[in-house]
C-alpha positions in Angstrom: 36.0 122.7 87.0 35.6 124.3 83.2 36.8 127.0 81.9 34.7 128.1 79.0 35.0 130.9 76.6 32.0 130.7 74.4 28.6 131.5 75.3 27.0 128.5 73.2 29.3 126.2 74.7 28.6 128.0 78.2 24.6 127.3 77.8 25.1 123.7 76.6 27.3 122.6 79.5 25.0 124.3 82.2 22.1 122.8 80.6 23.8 119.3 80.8 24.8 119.8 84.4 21.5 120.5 84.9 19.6 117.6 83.3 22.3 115.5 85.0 20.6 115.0 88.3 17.3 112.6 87.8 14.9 113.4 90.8 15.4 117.2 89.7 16.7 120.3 87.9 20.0 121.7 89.7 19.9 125.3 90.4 22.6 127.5 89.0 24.4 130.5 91.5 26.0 132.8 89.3 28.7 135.1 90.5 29.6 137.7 88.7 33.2 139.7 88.7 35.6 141.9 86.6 38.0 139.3 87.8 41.6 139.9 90.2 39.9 137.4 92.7 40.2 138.8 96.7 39.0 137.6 99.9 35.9 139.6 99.2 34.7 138.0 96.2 35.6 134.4 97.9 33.2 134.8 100.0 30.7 135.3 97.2 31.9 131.7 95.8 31.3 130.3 98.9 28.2 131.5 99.8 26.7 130.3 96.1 28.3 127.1 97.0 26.3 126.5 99.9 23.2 128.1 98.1 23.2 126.5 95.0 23.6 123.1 93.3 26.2 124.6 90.0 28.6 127.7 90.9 29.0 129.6 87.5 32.2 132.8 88.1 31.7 135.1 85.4 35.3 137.4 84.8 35.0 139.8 82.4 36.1 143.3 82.3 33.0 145.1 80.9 34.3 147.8 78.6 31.1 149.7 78.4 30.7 150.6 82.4 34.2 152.5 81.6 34.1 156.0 81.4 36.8 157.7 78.7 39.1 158.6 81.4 38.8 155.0 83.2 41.1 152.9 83.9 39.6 150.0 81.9 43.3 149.7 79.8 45.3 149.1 83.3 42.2 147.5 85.1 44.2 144.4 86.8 44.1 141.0 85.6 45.4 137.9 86.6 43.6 134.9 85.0 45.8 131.9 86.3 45.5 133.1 89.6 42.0 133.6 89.3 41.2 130.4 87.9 43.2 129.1 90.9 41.2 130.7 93.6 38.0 129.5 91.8 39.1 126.2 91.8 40.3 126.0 95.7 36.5 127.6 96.3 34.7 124.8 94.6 33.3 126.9 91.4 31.8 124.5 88.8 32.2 126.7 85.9 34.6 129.9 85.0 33.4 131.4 82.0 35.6 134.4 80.7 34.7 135.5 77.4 36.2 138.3 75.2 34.7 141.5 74.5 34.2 140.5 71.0 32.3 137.4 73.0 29.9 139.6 74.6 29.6 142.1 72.4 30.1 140.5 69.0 29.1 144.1 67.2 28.5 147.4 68.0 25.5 146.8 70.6 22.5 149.1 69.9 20.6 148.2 73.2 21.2 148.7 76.7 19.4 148.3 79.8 18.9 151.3 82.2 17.8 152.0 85.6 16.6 155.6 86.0 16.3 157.3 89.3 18.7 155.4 91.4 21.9 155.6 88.8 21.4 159.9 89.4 23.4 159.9 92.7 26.8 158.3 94.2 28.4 156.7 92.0 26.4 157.3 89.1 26.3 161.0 89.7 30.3 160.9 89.2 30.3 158.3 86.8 27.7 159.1 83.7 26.4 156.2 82.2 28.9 153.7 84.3 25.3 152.0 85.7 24.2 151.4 82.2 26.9 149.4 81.6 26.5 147.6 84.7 22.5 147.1 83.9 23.1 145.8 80.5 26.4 143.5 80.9 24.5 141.5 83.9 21.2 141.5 82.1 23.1 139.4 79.4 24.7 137.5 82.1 21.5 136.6 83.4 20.2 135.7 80.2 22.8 133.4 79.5 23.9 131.7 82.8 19.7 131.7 83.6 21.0 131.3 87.5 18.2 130.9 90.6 20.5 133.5 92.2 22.7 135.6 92.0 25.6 136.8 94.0 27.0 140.3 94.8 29.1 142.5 97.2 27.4 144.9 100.0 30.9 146.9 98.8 29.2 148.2 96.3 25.5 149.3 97.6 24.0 151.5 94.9 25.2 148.5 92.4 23.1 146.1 94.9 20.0 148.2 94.6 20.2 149.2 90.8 20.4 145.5 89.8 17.6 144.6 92.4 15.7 147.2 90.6 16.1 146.1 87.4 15.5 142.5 88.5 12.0 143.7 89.8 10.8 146.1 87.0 11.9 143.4 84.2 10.1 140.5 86.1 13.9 138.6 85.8 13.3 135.1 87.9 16.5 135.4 90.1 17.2 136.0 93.8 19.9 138.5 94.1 22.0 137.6 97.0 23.8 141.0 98.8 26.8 139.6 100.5 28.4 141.4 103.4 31.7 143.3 103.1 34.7 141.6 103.2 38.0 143.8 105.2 41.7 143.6 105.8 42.2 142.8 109.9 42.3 147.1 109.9 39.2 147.8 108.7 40.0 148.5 104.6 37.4 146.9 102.6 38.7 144.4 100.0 38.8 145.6 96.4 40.5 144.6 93.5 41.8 148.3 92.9 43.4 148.7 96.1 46.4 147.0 94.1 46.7 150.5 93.1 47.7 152.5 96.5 51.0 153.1 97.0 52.0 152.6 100.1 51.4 155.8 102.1 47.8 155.9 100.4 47.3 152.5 101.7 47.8 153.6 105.3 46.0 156.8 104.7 43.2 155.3 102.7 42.2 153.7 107.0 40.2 157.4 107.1 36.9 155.7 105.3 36.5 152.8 107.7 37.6 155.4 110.6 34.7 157.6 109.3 32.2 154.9 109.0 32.3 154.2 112.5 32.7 157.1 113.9 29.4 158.0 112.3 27.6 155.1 113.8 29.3 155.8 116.9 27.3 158.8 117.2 24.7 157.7 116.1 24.8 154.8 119.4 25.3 157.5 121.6 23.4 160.6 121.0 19.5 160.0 119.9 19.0 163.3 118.6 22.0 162.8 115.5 21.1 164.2 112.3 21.6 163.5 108.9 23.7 166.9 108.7 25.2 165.5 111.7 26.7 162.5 110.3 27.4 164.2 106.9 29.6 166.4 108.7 31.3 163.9 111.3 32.5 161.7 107.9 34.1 164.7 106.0 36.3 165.8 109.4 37.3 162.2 109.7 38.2 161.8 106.0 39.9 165.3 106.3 42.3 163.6 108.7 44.0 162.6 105.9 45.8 165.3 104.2 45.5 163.3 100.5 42.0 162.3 100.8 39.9 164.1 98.2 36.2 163.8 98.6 33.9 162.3 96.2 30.6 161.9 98.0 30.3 161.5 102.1 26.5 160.7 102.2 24.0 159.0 104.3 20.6 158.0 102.0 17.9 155.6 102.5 18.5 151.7 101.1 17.4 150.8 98.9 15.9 153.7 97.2 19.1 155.8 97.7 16.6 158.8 98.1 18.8 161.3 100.0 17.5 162.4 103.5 17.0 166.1 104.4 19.8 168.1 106.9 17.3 167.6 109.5 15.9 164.5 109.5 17.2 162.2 112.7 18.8 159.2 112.3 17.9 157.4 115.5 15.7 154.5 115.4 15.8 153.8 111.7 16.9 150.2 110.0 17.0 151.6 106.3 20.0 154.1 106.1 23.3 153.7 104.1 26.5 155.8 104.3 28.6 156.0 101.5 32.0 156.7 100.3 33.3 157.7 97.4 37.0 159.2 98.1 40.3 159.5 95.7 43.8 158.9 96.9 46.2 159.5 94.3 44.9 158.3 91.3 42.9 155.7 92.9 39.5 156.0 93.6 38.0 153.9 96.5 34.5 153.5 97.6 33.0 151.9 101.0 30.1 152.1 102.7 27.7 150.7 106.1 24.2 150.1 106.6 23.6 152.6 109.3 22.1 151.0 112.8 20.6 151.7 116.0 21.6 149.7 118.8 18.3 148.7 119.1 18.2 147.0 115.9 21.6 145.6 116.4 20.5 143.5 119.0 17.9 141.5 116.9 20.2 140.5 113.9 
């Protein structure tokens, strides 16, 4: 395994690895990450492993999709360890370059994503999905990876950079990966480092929710979208330091929100989403709402 710094010397040894089988071109999986390796982004590694002939794990924290009040300062690192983990999962490349690296002067372009980047996250977080949009879009354009690999953990991101694969005509697969959780139901994230732990404990509420809005959804055909809506808030009001973000339930991948009224019952293409602060820490989770009649053809 390489660690590499530089984007020249990045292209060059991809292009090398490439050229080095004879019958044909190797494809490239590129995973992507602000670093502080978990379980969750393991099994990104290993699913690009199995998918792909080079494994390329990007870690860079990307100043520009940090708002002013952002914790991009304390964000955690841990390069050793992450180099580590890369190298137990079989990565062929870790490429962690500088800010100065990747943004060599003050950049004057960014790529955005309209529409989608309005809501969720990106309604709490002004212009955190631009810098999302444009720090992969120069990933992609110098990795050049077949596909690309990202966490279900983070949804909206998921269906911005789809979009923005689609609209720019960008010749990679992206490859949604499921959530990863602890054995009690908290979804993996880097941040979590960040509970103390009472928070950590009370911070069970959003995984609690989640299925206590698909449990109604399994057992009573004529749930609403004001139905669930209201089921999460009372679950994630169990916890007395829970403050709300966002508790919604929108259509994937468009994120276009669904009326009070609308039933739930029957459809394949609904998210619910979290977005919920405890303490300082903000965490977010979410599940692809489904019937139990869809359930029992995946």
């Amino acid at each position: 395994m390489k660690v590499i710094r530089n984007i020249a010397e990045l292209r060059q040894e991809i292009g090398l690895m490439r050229q080095a089988n004879p019958t044909r071109e190797a494809s490239v999986g590129l995973v992507p990450t602000m670093g502080y390796l978990h379980e969750g982004h393991a099994s990104l590694m290993h699913a690009a492993k199995q998918q792909s002939d080079i494994v390329v794990l990007s870690i860079f924290v990307n100043p520009i999709q940090f708002g002013p009040n952002e914790d991009f300062d304390s964000y955690p690192r841990d390069e050793a360890r992450d180099v580590e983990t890369a190298r137990t999962q079989g990565v062929d490349i870790v490429f962690i370059p500088t800010v100065a690296e990747m943004y060599p002067q003050p950049t004057q372009t960014t790529v955005s994503v309209s529409r989608l980047t309005n809501r969720l996250c990106g309604a709490s977080r002004p212009g955190h999905f631009d810098g999302v949009t444009t720090v992969v879009s120069k990933l992609f354009n110098i990795v050049q990876p077949q596909r690309a690999f990202f966490g279900m953990k983070d949804a909206q991101q998921v269906a911005v950079i789809q979009q923005m694969v689609n609209d720019l005509n960008m010749p990679v697969e992206i490859v949604p990966c499921p959530i990863v959780r602890e054995q009690d139901g908290l979804a993996l994230s880097s941040r979590n480092v960040y509970l103390s732990a009472e928070d950590r404990q009370e911070a069970l509420v959003l995984s609690k929710a989640l299925r206590a809005a698909q449990e109604a959804v399994d057992t009573r055909h004529d749930t609403t979208a004001a139905d669930i809506r209201r089921i999460l808030r009372e679950n994630i009001a169990r916890s007395s330091r829970a403050v709300i973000d966002y508790a919604e339930i929108q259509a994937f991948p468009s994120l276009e929100p669904l009326a009070d009224q609308e039933k739930v019952h029957g459809r394949d293409d609904l998210l619910i989403a979290l977005a919920v602060k405890f303490g300082k820490t903000r965490l977010i989770d979410n599940t692809r709402l489904q019937t139990t009649e869809v359930m029992s053809h995946v």
